[in-house]
C-alpha positions as CSV (number, residue, x, y, z in Angstrom):
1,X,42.0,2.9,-28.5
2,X,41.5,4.1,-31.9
3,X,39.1,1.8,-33.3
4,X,36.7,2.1,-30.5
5,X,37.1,6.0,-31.0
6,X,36.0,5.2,-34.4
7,X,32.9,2.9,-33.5
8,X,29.9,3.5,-35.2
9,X,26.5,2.7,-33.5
10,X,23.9,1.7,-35.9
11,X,20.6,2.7,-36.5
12,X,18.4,-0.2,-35.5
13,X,15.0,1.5,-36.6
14,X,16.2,2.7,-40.3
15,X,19.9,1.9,-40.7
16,X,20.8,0.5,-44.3
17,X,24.2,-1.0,-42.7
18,X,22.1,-3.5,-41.0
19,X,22.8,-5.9,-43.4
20,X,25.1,-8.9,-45.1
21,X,28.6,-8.5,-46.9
22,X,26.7,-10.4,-49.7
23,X,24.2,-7.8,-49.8
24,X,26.1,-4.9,-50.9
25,X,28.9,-7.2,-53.1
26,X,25.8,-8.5,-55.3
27,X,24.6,-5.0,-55.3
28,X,28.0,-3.6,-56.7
29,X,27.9,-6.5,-59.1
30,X,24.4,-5.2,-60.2
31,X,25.6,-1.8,-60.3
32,X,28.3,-2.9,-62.8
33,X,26.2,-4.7,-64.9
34,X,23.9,-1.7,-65.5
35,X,20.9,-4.1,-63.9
36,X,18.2,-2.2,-62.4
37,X,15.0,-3.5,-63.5
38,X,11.9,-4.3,-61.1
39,X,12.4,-7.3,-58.9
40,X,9.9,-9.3,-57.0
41,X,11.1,-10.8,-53.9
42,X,8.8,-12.6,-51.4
43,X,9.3,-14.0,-48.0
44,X,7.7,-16.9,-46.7
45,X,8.5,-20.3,-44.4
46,X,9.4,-23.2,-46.3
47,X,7.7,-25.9,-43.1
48,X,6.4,-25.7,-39.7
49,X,9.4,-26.4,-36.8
50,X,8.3,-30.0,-35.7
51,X,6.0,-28.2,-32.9
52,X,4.1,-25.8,-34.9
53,X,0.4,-26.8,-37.0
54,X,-0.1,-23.3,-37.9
55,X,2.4,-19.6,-37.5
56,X,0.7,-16.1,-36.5
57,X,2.0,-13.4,-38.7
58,X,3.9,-10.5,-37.0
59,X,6.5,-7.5,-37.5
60,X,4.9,-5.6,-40.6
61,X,5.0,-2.6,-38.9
62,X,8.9,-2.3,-38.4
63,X,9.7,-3.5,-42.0
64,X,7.4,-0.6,-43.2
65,X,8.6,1.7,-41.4
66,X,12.2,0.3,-41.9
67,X,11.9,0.7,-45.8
68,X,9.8,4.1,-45.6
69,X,12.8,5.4,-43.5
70,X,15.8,3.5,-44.4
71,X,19.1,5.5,-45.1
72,X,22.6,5.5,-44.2
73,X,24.0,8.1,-42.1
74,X,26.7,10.4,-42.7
75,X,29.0,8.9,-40.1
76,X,28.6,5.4,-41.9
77,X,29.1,6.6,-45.1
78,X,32.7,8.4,-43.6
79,X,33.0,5.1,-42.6
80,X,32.5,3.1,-46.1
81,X,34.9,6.0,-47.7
82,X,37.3,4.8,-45.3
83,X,37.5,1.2,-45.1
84,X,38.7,0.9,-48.9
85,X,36.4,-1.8,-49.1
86,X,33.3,-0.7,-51.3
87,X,33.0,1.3,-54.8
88,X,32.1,4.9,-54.8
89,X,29.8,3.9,-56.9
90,X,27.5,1.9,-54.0
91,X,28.3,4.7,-51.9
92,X,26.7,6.9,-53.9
93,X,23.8,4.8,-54.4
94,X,23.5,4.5,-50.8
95,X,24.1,8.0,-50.0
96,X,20.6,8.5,-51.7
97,X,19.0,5.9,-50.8
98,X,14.8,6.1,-51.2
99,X,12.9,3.2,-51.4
100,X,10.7,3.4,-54.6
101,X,9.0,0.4,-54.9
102,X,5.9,-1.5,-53.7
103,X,4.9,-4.2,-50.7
104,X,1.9,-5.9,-50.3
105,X,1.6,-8.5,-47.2
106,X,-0.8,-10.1,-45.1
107,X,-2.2,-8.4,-42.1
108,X,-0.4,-8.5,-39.0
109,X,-2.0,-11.6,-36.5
110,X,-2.9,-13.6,-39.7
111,X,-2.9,-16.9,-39.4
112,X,-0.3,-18.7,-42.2
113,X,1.3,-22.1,-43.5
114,X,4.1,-23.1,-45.0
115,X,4.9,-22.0,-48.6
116,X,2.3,-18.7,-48.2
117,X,3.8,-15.5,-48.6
118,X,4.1,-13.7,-45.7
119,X,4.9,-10.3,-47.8
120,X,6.0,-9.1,-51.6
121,X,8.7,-6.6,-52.4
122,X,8.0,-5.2,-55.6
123,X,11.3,-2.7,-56.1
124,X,14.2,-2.1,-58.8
125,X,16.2,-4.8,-57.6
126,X,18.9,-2.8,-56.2
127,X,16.8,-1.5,-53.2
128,X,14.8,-4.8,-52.9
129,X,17.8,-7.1,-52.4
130,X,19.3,-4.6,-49.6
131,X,16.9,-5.0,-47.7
132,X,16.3,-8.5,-47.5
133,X,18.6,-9.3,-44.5
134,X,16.3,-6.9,-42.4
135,X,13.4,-8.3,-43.4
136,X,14.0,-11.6,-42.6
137,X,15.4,-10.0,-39.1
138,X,12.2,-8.5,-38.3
139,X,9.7,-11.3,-39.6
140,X,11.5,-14.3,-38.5
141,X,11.8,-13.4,-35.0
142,X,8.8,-11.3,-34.6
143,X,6.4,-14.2,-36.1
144,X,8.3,-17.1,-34.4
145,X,7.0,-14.8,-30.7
146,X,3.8,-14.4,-31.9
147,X,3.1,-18.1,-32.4
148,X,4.5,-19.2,-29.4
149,X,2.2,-16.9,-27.5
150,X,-0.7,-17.4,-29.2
151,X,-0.3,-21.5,-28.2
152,X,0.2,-20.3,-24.8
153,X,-3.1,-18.0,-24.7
154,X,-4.9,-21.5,-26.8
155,X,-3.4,-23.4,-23.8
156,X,-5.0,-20.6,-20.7
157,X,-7.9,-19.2,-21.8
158,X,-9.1,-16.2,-20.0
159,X,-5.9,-16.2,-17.7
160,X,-3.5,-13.1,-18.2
161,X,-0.1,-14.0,-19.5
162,X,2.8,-11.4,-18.9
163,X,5.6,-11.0,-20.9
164,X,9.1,-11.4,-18.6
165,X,11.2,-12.2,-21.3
166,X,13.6,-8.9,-21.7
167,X,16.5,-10.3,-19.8
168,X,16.8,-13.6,-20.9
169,X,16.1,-12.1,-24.8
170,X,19.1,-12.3,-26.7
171,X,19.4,-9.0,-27.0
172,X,17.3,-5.4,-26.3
173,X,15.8,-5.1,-29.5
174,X,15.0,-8.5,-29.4
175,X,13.3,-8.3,-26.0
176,X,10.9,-5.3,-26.6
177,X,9.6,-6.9,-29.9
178,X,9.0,-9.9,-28.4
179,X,6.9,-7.5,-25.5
180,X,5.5,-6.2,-28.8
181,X,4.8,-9.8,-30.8
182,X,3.3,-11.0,-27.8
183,X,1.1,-8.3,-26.4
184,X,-0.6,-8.8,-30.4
185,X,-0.9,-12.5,-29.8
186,X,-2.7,-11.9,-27.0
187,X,-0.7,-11.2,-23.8
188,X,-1.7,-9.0,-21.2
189,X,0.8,-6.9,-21.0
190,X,4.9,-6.6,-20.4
191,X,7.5,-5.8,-17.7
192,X,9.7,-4.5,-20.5
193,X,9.2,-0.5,-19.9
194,X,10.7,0.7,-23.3
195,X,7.6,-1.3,-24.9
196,X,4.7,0.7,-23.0
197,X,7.2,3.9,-24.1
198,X,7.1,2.8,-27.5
199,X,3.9,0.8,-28.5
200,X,1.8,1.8,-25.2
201,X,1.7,-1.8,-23.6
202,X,0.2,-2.1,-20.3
203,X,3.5,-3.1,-17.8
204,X,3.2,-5.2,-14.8
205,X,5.7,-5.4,-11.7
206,X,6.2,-7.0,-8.5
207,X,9.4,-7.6,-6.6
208,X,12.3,-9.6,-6.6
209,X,13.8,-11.9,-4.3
210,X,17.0,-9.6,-3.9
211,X,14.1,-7.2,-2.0
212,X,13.1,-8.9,0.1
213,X,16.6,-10.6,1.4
214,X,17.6,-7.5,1.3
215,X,15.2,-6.5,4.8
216,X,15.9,-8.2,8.2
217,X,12.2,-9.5,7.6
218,X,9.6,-10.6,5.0
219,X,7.2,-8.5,7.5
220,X,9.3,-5.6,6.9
221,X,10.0,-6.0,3.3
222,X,6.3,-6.5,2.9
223,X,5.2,-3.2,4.8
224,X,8.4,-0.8,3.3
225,X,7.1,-2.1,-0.5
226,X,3.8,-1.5,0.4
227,X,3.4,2.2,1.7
228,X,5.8,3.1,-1.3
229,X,3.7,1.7,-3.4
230,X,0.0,1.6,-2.3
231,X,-1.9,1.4,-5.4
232,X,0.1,-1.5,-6.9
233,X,1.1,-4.2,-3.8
234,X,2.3,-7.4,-5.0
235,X,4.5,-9.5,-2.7
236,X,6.7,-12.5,-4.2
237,X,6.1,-14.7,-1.5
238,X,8.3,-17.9,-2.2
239,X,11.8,-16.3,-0.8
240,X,11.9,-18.6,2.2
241,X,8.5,-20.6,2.8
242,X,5.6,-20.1,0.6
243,X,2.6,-21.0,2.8
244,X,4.4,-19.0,6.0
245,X,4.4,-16.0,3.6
246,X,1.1,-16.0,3.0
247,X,-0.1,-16.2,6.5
248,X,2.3,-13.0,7.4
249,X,0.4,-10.9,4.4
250,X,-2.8,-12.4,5.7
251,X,-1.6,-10.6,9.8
252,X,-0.4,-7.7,7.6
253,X,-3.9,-6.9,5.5
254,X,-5.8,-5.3,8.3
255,X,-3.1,-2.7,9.1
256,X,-2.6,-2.1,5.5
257,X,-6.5,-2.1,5.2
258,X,-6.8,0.9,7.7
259,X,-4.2,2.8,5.5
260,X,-6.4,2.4,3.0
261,X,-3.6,-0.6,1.2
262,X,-5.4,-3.4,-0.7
263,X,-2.9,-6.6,-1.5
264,X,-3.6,-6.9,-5.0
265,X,-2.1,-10.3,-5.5
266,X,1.2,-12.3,-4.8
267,X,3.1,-14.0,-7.3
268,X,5.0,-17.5,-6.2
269,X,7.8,-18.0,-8.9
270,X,9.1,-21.4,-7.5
271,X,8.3,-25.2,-6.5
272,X,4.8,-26.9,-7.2
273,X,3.1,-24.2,-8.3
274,X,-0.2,-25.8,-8.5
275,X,-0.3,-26.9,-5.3
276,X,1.5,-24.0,-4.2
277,X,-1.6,-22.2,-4.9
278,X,-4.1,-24.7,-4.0
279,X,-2.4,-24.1,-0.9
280,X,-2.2,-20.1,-0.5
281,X,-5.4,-19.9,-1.9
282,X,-6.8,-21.4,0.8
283,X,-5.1,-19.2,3.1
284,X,-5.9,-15.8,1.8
285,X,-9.5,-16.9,1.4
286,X,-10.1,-17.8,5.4
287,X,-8.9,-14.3,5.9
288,X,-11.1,-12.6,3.7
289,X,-8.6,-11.8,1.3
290,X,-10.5,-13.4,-1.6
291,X,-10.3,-10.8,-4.3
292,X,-6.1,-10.9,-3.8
293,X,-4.9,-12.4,-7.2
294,X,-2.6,-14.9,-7.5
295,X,0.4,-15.2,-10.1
296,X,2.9,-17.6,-10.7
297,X,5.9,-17.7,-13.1
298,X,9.5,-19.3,-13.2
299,X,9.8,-21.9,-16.2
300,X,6.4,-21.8,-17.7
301,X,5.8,-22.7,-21.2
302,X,2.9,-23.7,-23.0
303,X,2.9,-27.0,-21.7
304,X,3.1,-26.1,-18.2
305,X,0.2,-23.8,-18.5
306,X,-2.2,-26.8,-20.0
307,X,-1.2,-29.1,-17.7
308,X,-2.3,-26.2,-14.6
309,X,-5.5,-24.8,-16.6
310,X,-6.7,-28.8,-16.5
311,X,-5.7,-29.0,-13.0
312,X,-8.0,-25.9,-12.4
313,X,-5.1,-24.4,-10.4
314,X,-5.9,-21.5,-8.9
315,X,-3.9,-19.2,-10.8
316,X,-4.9,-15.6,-11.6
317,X,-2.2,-14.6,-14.3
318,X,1.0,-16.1,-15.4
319,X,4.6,-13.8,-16.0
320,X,6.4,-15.5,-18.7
321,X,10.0,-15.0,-19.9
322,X,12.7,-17.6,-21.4
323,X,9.9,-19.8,-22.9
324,X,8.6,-17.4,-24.7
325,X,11.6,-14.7,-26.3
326,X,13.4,-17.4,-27.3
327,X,10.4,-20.0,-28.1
328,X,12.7,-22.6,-26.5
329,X,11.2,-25.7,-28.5
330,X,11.3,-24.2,-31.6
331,X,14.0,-21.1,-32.1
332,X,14.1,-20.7,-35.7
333,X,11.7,-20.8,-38.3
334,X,13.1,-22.2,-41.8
335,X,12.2,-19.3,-44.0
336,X,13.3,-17.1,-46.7
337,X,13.0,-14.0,-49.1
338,X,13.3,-15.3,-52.9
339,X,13.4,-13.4,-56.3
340,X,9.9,-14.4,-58.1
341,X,10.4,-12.5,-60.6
342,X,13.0,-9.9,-62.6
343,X,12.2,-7.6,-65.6
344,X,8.8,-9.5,-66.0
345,X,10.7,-12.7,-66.1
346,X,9.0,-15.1,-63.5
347,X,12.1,-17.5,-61.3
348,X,12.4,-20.1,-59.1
349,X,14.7,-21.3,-57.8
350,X,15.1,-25.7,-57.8
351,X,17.9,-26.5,-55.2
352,X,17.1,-29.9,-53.6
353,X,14.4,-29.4,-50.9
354,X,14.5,-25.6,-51.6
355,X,12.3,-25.2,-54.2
356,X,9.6,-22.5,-54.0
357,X,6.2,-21.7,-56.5
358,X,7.4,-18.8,-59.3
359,X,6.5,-15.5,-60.1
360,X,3.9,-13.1,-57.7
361,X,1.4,-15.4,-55.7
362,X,-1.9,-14.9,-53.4
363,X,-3.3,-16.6,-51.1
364,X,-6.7,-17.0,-51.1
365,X,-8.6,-18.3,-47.9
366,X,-11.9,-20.1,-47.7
367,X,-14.1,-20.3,-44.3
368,X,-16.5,-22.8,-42.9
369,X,-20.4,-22.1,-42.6
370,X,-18.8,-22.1,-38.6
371,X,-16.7,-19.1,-39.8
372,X,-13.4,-21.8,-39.0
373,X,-10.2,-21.7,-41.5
374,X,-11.4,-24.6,-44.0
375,X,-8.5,-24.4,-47.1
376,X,-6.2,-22.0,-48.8
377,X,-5.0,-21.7,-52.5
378,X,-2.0,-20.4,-53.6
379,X,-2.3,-18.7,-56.6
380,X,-1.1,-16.6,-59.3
381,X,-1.0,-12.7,-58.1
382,X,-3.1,-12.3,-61.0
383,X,-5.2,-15.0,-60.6
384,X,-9.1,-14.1,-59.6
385,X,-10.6,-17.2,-56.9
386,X,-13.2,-17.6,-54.9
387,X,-12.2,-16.7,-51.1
388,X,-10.6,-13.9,-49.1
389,X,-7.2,-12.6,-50.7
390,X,-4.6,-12.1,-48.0
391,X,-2.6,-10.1,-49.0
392,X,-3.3,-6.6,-49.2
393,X,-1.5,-3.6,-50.5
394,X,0.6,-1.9,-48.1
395,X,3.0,0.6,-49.7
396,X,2.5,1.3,-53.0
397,X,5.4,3.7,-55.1
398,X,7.5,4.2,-51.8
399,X,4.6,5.7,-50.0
400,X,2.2,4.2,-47.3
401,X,-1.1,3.4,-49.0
402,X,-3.0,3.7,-46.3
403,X,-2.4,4.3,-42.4
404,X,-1.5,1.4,-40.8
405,X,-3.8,-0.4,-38.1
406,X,-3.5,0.6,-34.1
407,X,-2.2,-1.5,-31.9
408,X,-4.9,-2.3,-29.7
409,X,-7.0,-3.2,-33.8
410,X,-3.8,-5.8,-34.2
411,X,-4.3,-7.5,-31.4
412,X,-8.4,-7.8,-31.8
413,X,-7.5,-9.0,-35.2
414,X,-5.2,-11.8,-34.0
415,X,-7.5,-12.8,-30.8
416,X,-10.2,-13.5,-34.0
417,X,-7.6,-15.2,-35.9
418,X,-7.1,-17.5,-32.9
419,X,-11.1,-17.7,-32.6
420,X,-11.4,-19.0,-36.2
421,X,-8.7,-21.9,-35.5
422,X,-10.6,-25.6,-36.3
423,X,-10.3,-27.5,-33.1
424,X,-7.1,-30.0,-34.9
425,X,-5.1,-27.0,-34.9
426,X,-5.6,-25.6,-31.8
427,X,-4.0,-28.0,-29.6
428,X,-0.4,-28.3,-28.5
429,X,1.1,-31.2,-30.0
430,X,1.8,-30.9,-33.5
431,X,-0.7,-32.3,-36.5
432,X,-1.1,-30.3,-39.6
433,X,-3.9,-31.3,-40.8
434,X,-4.9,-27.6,-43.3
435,X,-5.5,-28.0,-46.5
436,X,-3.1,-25.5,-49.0
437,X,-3.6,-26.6,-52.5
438,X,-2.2,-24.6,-55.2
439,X,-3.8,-23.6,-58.9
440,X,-3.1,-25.3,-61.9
441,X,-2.1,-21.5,-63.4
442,X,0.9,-21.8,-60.8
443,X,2.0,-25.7,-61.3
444,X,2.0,-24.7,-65.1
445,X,4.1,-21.2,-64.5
446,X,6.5,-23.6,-62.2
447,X,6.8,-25.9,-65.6
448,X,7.3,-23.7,-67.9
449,X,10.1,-22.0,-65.7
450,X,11.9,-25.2,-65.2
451,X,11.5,-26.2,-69.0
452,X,12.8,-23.0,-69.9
453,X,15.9,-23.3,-67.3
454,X,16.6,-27.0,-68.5
């Protein structure tokens, strides 16, 4: 009983606890030492997950704001003074936490490849190694949604995909970024309420199957949803026979009609869903009901929704939920946040197969006369090329440098992003085929660090 009266919720927006044991042991270490010079860390993805030919950049937002806010709170710090297990010297440092230092990043919706950095810490290294396991938390996850959504709207076009993932997400913060990721990528919308509260989503809802077994009929579970909800009717109609469903709604609509009720759509969430539809379609259309829309969901992934867009199914919009917050085919992305660079001193670090470029990079992006992705370079920070640099300042001496984009701008950016995709990399099955070359400045820094390392 006492340690749960003792439990300390953390702050999932700005806590500082959010973090590894190595973390704060290396930081106590560093504290020791007297070591506080600047560090440059920089996260990126070391390869594509054997599905992927490009990644979609997404969770800037929350590591700004994670790092502008970021702080322990006096209950945790109680907490530290009581488990005997850290210096009062850390606790002091985190007690006054500020983070001081600089980020720059690419923008949100950006398309990326392996070995390009995602986003640069530029801090004394104290604060920039704290915050790494946070980082990587909101990055990782946040970038591996975004991709998998953006095959998905490659693989529908001009369908509307819902977001249904929050109860199969691992976890509720997990679930409303992934309402967030996706909505950028180019989703529709979300079921997941707190993400309309939060980043102003559109949400979509039908019914469930529980509804309507709960009636003694379909017909009456159809007509109570209905008048309680008049200007949104949408009737899951595969809880006992599909086709039979959709001939009740078609007895129902003229009733409803004199109420002044319109059946917006249905959604069928079970079986053939091609020729589900084929079939229903059918149906509502002899009544007249031909502006009634038609959903399906229940196990859709990106494959599923190519193989119905080239069947020309007749399928309005698509709700979407396992697939996509736990981007089944690919649930990790091999990445990580690595020092470049300490008290002007450029590293690397040579483990076999994890090996990464030295010192502050760009990225520097060249476009066809078609306005198509044609090459990137990674460079030197400090390097000048020809081509669009990607990454841009973001905060600059722990302040915002400038405000950052709305929502609704993110996801206008990434929908171009998607737009500029050569045809090779649009398509499903997996063939990177992008050219990333990197300078001879950078090849030479790499050198010198490894001569100088032996």
């Amino acid at each position: 009983m006492s340690a749960s009266n003792n439990a300390i919720s953390p702050d999932y927006a700005r806590g500082l606890l959010l973090t590894d044991l190595y973390e704060t042991t290396m930081l106590e270490a560093y504290l020791a030492s007297g070591m506080s010079e600047t560090a440059v860390f920089e996260f990126f993805v070391r390869k594509f997950p054997p599905t992927r030919s490009f990644l979609m950049a997404a969770g800037l937002e929350q590591v700004a704001k994670f790092l502008l806010e970021a702080r322990c709170s006096p209950a945790e710090l109680a907490w530290l003074r009581r488990s005997g297990q850290f210096t009062s010297q850390l606790i002091d440092f985190l007690a006054n936490f500020q983070f001081t230092g600089d980020v720059d990043a690419i923008p949100e919706g950006t398309i990326f490849f392996p070995d390009e950095t995602l986003l640069r810490i530029s801090a004394p290294i104290l604060q920039a190694q704290l915050v790494e396991t946070r980082v990587i938390n909101f990055l990782q996850y946040q970038t591996l949604v975004a991709t998998k959504a953006a095959r998905m709207v490659l693989a529908a076009p001009g369908k509307d995909l819902i977001d249904f993932g929050l109860r199969r997400a691992h976890s509720a913060e997990a679930g409303v970024l992934a309402a967030r990721a996706s909505f950028i990528a180019g989703f529709s919308g979300t079921a997941t309420v707190p993400a309309s509260m939060m980043f102003g989503i559109p949400i979509f809802g039908t019914m469930a199957h529980s509804y309507v077994q709960a009636h003694a009929s379909e017909e009456e579970a159809f007509l109570n949803f209905a008048r309680s909800q008049p200007d949104k009717v949408f009737f899951l109609i595969d809880t006992y026979d599909t086709e039979k469903a959709a001939r009740k709604i078609t007895q129902l609509a003229l009733s409803l009609a004199e109420s002044g009720i319109a059946i917006r759509g249905v959604r069928i969430d079970s079986g053939d869903l091609d020729q589900h539809a084929r079939n229903v379609r059918a149906i509502l259309d002899e009544a007249g009901l031909t502006e009634t829309r038609i959903m399906a969901s229940g196990g859709i992934d990106e494959f599923k929704l190519r193989h119905l867009t080239e069947a020309k199914a007749p399928i309005d919009s698509y709700g979407i939920g396992t697939s996509l917050v736990v981007s089944d085919d690919a649930p990790a992305l091999d990445c990580a946040y690595k020092l470049k660079a300490y008290a002007g001193e450029p590293k690397r670090k040579r483990s076999e197969g994890k090996a990464y470029w030295p010192g502050p990079t760009q990225i520097f992006r060249q476009h066809n006369g078609a306005g198509q992705l044609a090459g990137d370079t990674i460079g030197c920070a400090d390097e000048i090329l020809q081509g669009e640099s990607l990454l841009q300042p973001i905060i600059v001496g722990g302040k915002l440098y400038r405000p950052l984009p709305e929502f609704t701008e993110l996801r206008r950016y990434a929908l171009g992003q998607l737009g500029r995709l050569p045809d090779e990399l649009r398509q499903l099955e997996a063939k990177p085929s992008y050219q990333v070359a990197v300078t001879s400045k950078l090849r030479d820094l790499a050198d010198e660090v490894d001569r100088k390392h032996g």
